[in-house]
N, C-alpha and C positions, 0 to 999 in steps of 0.2 A: 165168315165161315171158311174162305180161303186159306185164312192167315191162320186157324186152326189147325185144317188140314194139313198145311205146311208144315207145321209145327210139330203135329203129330207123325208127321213121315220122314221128317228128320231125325228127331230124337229112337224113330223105329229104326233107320240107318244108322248110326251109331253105335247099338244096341247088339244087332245084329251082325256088324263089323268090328263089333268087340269078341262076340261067342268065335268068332271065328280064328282070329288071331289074340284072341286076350291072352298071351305071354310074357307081355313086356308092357313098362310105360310107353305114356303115347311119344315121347319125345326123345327115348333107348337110340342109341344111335348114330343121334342128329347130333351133338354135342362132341363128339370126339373131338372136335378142338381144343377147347374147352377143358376137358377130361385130360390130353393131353401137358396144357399147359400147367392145368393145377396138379397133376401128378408129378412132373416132374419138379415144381417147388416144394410139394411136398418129401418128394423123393430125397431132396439135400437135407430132411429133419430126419432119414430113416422113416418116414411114414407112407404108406401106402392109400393110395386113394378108393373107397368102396364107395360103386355105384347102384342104385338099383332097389335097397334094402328101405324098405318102407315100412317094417314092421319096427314098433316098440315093444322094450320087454316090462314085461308087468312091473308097474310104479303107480305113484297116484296121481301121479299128472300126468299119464299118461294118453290121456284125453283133455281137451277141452274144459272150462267154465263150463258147467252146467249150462247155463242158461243160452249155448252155442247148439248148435244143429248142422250138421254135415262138413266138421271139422278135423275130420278122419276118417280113414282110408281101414280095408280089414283085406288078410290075406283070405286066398280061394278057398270057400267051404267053410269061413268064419262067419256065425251069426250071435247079433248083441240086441238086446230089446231093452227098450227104456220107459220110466215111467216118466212122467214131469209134472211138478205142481206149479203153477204161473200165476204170480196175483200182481194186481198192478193197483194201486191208488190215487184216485183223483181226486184234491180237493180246492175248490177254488178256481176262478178262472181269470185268463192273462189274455191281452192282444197286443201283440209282440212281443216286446223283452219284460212290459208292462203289466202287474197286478190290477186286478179291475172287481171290485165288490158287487157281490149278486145284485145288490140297491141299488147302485149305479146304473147296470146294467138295462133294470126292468124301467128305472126312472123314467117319463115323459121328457125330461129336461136331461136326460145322460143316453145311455145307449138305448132310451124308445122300442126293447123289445117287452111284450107281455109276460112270458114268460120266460125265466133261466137256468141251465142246472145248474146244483149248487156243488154235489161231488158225484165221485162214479165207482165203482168199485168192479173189474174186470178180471175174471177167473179164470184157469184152460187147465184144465188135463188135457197131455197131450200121451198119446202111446207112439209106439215109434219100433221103426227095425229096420237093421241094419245084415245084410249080405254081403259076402267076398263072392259075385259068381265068377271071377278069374283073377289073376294079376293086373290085370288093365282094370278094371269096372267092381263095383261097389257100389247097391241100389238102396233104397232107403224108403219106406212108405213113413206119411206120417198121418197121423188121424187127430183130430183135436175135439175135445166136447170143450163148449164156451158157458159161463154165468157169469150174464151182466145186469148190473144194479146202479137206477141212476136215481136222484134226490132230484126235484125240480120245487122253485120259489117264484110264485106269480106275483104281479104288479100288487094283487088285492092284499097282500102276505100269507095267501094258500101256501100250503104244501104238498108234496106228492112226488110218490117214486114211480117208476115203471122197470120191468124187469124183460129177459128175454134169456134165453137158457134152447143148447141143443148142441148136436154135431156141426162142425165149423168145414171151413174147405179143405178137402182132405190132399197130402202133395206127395207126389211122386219123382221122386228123387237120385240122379245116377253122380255117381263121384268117378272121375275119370283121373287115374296115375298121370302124371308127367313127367318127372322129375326128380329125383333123389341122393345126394351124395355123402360123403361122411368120412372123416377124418380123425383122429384123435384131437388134435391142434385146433381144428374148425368147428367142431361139433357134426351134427346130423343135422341135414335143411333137404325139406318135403316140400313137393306142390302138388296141386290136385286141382283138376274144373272140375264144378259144381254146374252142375244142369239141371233143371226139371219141369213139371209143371203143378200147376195150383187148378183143382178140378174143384167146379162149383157145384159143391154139393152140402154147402152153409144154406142157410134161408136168409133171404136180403127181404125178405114182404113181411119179416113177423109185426104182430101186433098187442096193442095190452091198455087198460082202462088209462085214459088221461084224466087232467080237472076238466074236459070236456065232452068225457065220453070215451068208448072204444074206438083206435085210431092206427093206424098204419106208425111205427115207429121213426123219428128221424136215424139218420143213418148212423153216427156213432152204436148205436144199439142194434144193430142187426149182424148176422152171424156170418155172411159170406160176401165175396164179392160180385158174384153172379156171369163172372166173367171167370174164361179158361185164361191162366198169367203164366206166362213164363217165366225162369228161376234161373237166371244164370248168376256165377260167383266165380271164385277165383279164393283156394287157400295157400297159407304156407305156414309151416309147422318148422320151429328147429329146437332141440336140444343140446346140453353141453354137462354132462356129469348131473348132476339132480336139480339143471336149470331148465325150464324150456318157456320156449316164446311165441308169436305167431299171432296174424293176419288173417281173418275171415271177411273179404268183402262181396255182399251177395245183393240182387237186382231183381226187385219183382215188376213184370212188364204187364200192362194189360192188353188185352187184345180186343177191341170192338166194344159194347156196350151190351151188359142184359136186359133182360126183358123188360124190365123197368124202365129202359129209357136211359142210363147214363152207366159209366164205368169210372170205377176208383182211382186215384191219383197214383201214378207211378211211384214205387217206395226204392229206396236204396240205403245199403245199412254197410259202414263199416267196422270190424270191431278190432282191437291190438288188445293184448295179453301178453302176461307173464305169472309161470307159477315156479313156485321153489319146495322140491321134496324135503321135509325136515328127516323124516324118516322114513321105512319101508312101507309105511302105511297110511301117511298124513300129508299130504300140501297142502299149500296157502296160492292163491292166485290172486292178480287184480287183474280188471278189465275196462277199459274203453269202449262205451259203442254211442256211435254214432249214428244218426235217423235222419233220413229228408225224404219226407212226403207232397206229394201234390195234392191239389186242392181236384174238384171229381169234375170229368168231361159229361156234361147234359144233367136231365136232372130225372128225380122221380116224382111224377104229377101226383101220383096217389100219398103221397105224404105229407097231408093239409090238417096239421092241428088246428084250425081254427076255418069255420064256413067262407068266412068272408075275406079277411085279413090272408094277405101274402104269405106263405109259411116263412120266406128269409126273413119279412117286420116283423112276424109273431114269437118265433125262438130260433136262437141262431145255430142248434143240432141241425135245421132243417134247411140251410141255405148248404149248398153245394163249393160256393164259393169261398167257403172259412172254415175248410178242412185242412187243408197246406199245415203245413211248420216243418221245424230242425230242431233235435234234441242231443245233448250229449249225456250220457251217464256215466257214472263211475259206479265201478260192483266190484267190491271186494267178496272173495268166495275161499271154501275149504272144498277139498276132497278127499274120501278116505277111501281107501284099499281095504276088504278083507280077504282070511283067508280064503282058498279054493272049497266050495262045497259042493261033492259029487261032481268034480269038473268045469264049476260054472265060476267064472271069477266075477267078482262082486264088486261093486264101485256106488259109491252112495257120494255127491254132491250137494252142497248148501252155496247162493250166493245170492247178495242185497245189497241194494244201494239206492244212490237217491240220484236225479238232473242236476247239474252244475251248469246247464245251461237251457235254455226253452226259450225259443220263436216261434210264436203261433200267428195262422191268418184270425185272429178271433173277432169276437170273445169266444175264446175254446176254454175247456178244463187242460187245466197244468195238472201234470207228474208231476207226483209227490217221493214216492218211494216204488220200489220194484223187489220185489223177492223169489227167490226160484229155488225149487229142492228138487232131486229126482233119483232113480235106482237105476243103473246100470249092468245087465249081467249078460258075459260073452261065452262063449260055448264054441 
């Protein structure tokens, strides 16, 4: 509960000493050397050095892959709302680099658990808004509704799914300037900290009929982490004529354990991008992202599919200890620009792709594919 508090009295400090001096980025200033040195090489091309300028003008890459979250910065009094559709596909499941058959799995003579999932299918609308309250700071709520759907294959060759559906942990998010310069010769290179936090207000206790009855869900299916996590990241944004590229790498930490009894695995994500405006209305982007999750500290006693049998020997959603893995993706994506309606400029994203890499602590379900759409409109 300390480490909450803390938490939450620093990010009040911050906040606070941004209303006050939010004029400038966090780091205006402090670079004059810097500023110095590269103006003056610049100065021999006839070019001028501009510092400071974090605004882009309307393009369609002028944000982000869709499927990115606090990847840009909005001037004072700029507000953007987002819609986002997020489907994820599980089918199959791997431990380690390794493909492993549902059969195998439940086998007595292979991985000796009762029963397995066999896929998963993971949902999220996510709503979202974004704020300029000054030149320094940039706040961001996000809210998510989850629908998850999992297939399960018993030893007997039963079958059966269970389901779990609701608001997810909702994150409160501040985007802090630092840094901005821009050349003709160089292009434009932004950075920005990301801060925030991850309030549990997901359900981590849901429950739903198994082949053994009404039962407390293992934890792949449950909607929050129960724990308050901290959001720290780190971006960088550059453009060059209708190129632009960039760096989101962002840290969720968890703090303490909920009521249940255990807290989820520290996650870390990095992602690299590149998109290229074809027109005043159309780009193409690809994207990198990269995932390393930990496996969860304690457990939850109340998640015993089976009376007798250990929940980690019965199915392996419910051991704590083969949550872990690393994943890379590649997503190719489009974004389109329309015109201005009544003031509000319009940005509508598409982007999909599949893992080109999966290490799981398992037997977990593999990624299959990932797909993301969503509406963007700034005001």
């Amino acid at each position: 509960m300390k480490k909450v508090l803390m938490t939450l009295f620093v990010c009040g400090v911050m906040i606070i000493g941004s209303w006050q001096s939010g004029d400038a980025a966090l780091l205006d200033g402090l670079l004059s050397g810097v500023e110095d040195s590269l103006g003056d090489r610049l100065a021999k091309k006839g070019e001028k050095l501009k510092v400071g300028n974090f605004y882009t003008s309307e393009k369609p890459n002028a944000h982000g892959p869709i499927g990115m979250m606090g990847d840009h910065t909005h001037d004072k009094g700029e507000f953007m709302f987002t819609y986002r559709y997020m489907n994820m596909d599980m089918d199959g499941n791997r431990d380690g680099t390794d493909n492993v058959s549902a059969r195998d799995i439940v086998s007595p003579t292979g991985g000796g658990f009762n029963v397995t999932p066999t896929d998963m299918r993971m949902q999220m609308h996510m709503f979202s808004g974004m704020y300029g309250v000054n030149d320094t700071l940039t706040v961001m709520v996000m809210v998510p509704y989850i629908i998850n759907s999992m297939n399960h294959l018993t030893r007997m060759g039963a079958k059966f799914k269970t389901e779990s559906e609701g608001v997810g942990d909702v994150k409160l998010t501040s985007l802090w300037r630092l840094y901005a310069f821009e050349a003709p010769s160089i292009g434009a290179h932004r950075f920005h900290l990301n801060f925030g936090l991850s309030l549990p207000t997901g359900s981590f206790k849901k429950k739903d009929d198994t082949s053994l009855g009404r039962a407390r869900l293992p934890y792949p299916m449950q909607l929050g982490s129960g724990t308050v996590d901290v959001l720290p990241g780190l971006t960088y944004g550059g453009e060059m004529g209708d190129a632009a590229w960039g760096f989101l790498a962002l840290g969720t930490i968890r703090i303490g354990r909920n009521t249940a009894g255990y807290s989820k695995g520290n996650a870390y994500q990095l992602n690299l991008f590149g998109s290229y405006a074809w027109t005043r209305w159309v780009s193409t982007s690809l994207r990198f992202n990269w995932s390393d999750w930990g496996n969860y500290d304690g457990r939850d006693t109340d998640i015993r599919p089976h009376p007798v049998i250990a929940p980690e020997d019965f199915i392996s959603t419910a051991d704590p200890n083969r949550r872990a893995g690393e994943r890379l993706d590649l997503l190719p994506g489009i974004n389109l620009l329309f015109p201005e309606i009544w003031g509000l400029e319009n940005h509508i994203g598409v982007e999909g792709g599949v893992p080109i890499y999966q290490n799981l602590d398992g037997p977990q379900l593999e990624t299959d594919w990932i797909f993301n759409v969503g509406w963007q409109v700034v005001y």
